[in-house]
N, C-alpha and C positions, 0 to 999 in steps of 0.2 A: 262471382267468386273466382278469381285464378284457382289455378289446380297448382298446388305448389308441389306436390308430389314429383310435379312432371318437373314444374321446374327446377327442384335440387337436382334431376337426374342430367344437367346439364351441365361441360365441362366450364368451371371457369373459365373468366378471359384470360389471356395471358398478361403476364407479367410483362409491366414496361422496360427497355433496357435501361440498362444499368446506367445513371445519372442523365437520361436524355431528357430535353426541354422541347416543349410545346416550341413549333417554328416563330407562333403568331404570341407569345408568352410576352406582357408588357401592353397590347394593344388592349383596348379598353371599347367592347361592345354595348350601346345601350341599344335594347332589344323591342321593342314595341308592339312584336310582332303577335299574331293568333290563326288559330287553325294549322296549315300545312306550309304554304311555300314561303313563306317569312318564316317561320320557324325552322324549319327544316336547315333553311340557309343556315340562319346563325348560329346551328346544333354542328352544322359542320364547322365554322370557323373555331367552335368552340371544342371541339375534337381535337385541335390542332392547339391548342393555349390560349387563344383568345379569354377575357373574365368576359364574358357574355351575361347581362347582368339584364335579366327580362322583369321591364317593369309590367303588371299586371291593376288592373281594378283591383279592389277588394273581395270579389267574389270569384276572380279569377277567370283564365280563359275560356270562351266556351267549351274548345276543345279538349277540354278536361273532361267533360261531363260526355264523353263518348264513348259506349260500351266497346270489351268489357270495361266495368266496374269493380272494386272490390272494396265491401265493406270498411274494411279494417284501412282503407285508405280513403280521404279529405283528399276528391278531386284529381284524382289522377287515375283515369280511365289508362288502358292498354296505350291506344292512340296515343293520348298527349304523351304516354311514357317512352312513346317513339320518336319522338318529334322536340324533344325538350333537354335529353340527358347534359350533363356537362355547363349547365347555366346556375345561377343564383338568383334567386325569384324575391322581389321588393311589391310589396302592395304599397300602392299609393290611391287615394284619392283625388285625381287629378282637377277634378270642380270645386275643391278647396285652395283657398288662396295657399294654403301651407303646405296642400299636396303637390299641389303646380309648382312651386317656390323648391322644392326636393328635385324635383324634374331635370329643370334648369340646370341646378346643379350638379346634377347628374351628366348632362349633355355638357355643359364647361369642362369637365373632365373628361371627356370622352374621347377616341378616335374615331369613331364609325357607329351612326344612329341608324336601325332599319326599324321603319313602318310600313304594316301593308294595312290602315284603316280606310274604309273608305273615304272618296276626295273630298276637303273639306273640314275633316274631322281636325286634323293637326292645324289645322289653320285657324279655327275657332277656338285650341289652346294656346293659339300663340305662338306653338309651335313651325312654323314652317322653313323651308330651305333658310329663307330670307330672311327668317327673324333667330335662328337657330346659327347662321354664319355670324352674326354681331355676337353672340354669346361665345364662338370660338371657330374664328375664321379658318382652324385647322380640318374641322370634321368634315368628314365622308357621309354623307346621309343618300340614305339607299331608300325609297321608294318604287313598293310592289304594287300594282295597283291592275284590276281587270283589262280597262282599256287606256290607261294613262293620267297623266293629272293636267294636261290641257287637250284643247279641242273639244266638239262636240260631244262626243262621249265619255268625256274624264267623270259625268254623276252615275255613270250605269254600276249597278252592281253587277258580278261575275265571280260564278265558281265552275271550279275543274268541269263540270258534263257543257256548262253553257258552254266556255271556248271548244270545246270537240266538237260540238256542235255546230259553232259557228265559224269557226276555221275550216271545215271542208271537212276535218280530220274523221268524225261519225260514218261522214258518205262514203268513204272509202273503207267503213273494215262492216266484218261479216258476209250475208249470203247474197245474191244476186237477187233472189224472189222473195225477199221480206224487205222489212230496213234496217237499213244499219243500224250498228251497235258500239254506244262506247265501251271504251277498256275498261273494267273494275279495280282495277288499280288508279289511283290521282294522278295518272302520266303526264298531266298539264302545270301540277301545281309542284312534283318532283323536277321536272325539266326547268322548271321557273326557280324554284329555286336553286337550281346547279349554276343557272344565267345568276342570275343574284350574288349567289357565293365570286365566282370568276369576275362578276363586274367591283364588287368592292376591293378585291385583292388586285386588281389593273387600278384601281384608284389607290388604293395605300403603295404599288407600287409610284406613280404618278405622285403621290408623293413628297415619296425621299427622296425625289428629283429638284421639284421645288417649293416644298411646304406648303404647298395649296391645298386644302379642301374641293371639293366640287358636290354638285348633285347628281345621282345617279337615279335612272327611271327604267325600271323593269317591269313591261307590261306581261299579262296572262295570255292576252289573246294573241299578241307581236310574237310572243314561244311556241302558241299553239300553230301557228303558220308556220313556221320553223318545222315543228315536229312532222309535219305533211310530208316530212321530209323530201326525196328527188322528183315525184309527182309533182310537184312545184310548178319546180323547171321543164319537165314535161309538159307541163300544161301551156306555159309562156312558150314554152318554141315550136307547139304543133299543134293547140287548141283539143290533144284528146282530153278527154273527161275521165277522172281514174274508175273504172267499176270494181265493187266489191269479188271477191275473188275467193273468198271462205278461207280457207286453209293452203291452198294453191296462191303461185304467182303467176302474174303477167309476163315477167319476165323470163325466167327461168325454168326448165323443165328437164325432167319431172322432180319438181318441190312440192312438199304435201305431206297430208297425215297417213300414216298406211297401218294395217292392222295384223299383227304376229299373228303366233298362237295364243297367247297371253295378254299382250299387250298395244297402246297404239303408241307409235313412234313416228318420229319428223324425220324426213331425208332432202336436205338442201342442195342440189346439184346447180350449183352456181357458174358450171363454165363445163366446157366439152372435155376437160381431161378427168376431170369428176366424174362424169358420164361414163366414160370409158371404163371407168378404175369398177366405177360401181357393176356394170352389168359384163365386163371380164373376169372379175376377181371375184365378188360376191356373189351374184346371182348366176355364174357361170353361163355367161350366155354372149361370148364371143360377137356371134354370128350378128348380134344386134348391136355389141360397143361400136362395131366397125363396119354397121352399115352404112353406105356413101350418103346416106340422109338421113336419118337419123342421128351421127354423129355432128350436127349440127346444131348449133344450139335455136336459129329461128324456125327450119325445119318440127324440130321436135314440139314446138307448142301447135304443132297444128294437129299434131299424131298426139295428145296429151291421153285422151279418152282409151287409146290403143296400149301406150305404154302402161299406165296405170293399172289398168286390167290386168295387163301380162305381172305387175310388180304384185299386184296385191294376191295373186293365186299363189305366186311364188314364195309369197313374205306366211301365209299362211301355214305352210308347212310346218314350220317350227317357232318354239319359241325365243323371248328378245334377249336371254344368255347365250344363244345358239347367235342368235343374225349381230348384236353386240359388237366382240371381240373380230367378226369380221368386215364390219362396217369399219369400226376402226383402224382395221390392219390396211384398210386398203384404203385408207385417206378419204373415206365419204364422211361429210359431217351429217350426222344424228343425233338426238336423242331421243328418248323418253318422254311422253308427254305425261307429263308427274301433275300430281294433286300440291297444293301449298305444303299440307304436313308430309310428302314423302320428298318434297324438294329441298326442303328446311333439315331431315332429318338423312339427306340421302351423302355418299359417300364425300363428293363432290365439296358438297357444304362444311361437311367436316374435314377437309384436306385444307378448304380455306380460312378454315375456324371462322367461318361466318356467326356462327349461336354460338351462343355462353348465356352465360347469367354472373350479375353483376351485385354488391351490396346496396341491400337497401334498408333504409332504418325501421320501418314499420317490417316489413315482411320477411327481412332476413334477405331474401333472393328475388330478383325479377329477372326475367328474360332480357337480352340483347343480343339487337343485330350491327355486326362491327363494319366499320365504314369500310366503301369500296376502296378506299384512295390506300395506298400503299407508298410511303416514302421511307428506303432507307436511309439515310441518317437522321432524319428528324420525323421520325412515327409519329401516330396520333397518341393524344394522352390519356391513361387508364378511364376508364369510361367511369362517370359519377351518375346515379337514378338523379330523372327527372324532380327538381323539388317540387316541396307545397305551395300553394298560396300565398307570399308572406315569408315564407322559411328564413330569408336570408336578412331583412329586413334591416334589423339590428348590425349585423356585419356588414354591412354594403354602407350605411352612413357610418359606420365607425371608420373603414378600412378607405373607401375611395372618397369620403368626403372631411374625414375628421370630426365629425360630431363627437361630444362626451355623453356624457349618461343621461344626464340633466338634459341637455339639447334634445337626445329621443324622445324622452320620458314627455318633454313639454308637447314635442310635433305629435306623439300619441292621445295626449289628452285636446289636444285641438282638432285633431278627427284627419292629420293630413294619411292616418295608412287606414281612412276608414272612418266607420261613425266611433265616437269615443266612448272607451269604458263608462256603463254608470255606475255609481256608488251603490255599494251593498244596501240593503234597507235596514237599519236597526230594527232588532228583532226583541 
């Protein structure tokens, strides 16, 4: 059960300005997508104007059915309501000749198809790049896929922890004497899809160039090497091997978690003038900014065990209102190391109107987190809840395909958004 309580106590989003249009308003998404990074992608084009029109099974995405739950809501877990806002939802029966035959037409109309099913699946609908360009040599079709759709491993299946895992990305986070650990956040299947959003938008640019469609192929694991970020390259030019470093870096020192009076906080000293600012200005201690080694930044990792010691007696004196305002003043980056619900509800987030709560037809209100991307003249568009199953069904063949009444009425009783109504039993 959502606690609705909390969420009326949440300010609205805001108002869109005054007469602005969605950038991508006109482009025509069909959506194929489930779970996280296919959806996710299309949730942002759809932010932006895009009709993202997510065709679904009849029983809908899995990812609907991932708690929480709430009663009073058919299929729309928290998750999917994260992952989905801003689209029109069409149940189709795709193993029916009349649900497949809806598809099609769907794609004929379209600018930009994304599936991330596994390989194979759209091929045995018929659907593929190569059979999907003769239906409309215009479209963009975005394929998300674990390890890609050709080569040896285009049949493996792949979710977010396998690529951390198998990217290096696991090895490299956590403590030195256990083993690694991945992120609890999707960080593979979020990054995959930001790749996904940028790659379709270089192809709608590409274009109005020259009206060509192309296929686009965006793998999980090709993002999850990416994500490894400069360790990468580190590796190629010197053969070290990254080790886990817990809350420290390799690089930089003194980075790390250190413990107030109150609280534990992060201090990022990324370069020697940082250094300086920190242990002149805040921790009053001269004597050390401006030791002839210590003021250096490969110096100081070898002195890490020394500095730290001397920081965390220091940092313990007082509390993190007190070390705060003077971390700040003197240009050390910091902060707080906050829990989800003190980060979500902390100053910060509300300076950025990150949370609101948006309408929704069953509940009245649900939560929303509003996109990062910030454009002024062409803002994102007022945020719409996640549909149902189906929701749109009727409006999406009325609106993008011209059906009449009679035309739905007939595709319903032949099972293409499903198994067909039966007849009441005379009683």
């Amino acid at each position: 059960m959502f606690d609705q309580s909390k969420i009326n106590e949440l300010p609205e989003q805001q108002p869109a300005p005054a007469a602005s249009v969605g950038i991508l308003a006109g482009v025509r998404i069909v959506d194929f997508t489930h779970f996280v990074a296919g959806p996710l992608a299309t949730m942002t084009l759809a932010d932006f104007g895009a009709d993202v029109i997510k065709v679904e099974a009849p029983k809908g995405d899995d990812f609907r059915f991932y708690p929480p739950t709430d009663p009073e809501l058919e299929a729309q877990g928290a998750p999917y309501l994260w992952t989905n806002r801003n689209k029109r939802s069409i149940a189709l029966d795709m193993k029916s000749p009349q649900g497949l035959a809806v598809a099609k037409a769907l794609i004929e109309s379209a600018d930009v198809l994304v599936e991330n099913f596994s390989t194979g699946v759209m091929d045995r609908f018929g659907l593929d790049y190569e059979a999907c360009k003769k239906i409309n040599p215009r479209l963009i079709y975005c394929s998300v896929s674990a390890y890609g759709r050709t080569g040896p491993y285009a049949d493996r299946l792949g979710f977010d922890p396998i690529a951390q895992a198998e990217s290096g990305f696991i090895s490299m986070n956590g403590y030195s004497d256990r083993q690694g650990v991945r992120t609890g956040s999707a960080i593979m299947d979020i990054s995959t899809a930001m790749v996904a959003t940028n790659a379709i938008l270089l192809a709608l640019m590409a274009r109005q160039k020259d009206g060509a469609g192309q296929a686009i192929e965006v793998a999980l694991f090709d993002t999850a090497i990416l994500m490894t970020g400069f360790a990468a390259m580190q590796h190629l030019t010197t053969g070290y091997e990254p080790q886990r470093n817990g809350n420290t870096s390799p690089d930089t020192c003194p980075s790390g978690v250190f413990q107030c009076e109150d609280a534990p906080f992060y201090i990022n000293c990324g370069n020697d003038g940082i250094f300086v600012r920190l242990f002149e200005q805040v921790l009053e201690r001269p004597d050390i900014a401006h030791d002839p080694v210590l003021s250096k930044r490969a110096n100081r990792l070898a002195r890490r065990d020394f500095l730290f010691e001397l920081m965390s007696e220091a940092f313990a004196k007082h509390p993190w209102q007190y070390w705060q305002p003077k971390l700040r003043a003197a240009g050390v980056p910091s902060g707080q190391v906050r829990t989800l619900a003190q980060a979500l509800a902390s100053d910060e987030a509300r300076s950025r109107n990150l949370v609101s709560r948006i309408p929704h037809p069953v509940k009245g209100w649900i939560p929303n987190i509003t996109t990062p991307i910030r454009l002024s003249r062409t803002p994102a568009a007022v945020s719409r809840a996640a549909p149902a199953v189906g929701a749109d069904t009727d409006e999406v063949l009325r609106e993008a395909l011209g059906f009449d009444e009679e035309r739905i009425r007939q595709l319903r009783g032949e099972g293409a958004f499903g198994p067909a109504p039966q007849p009441k039993a005379v009683q």
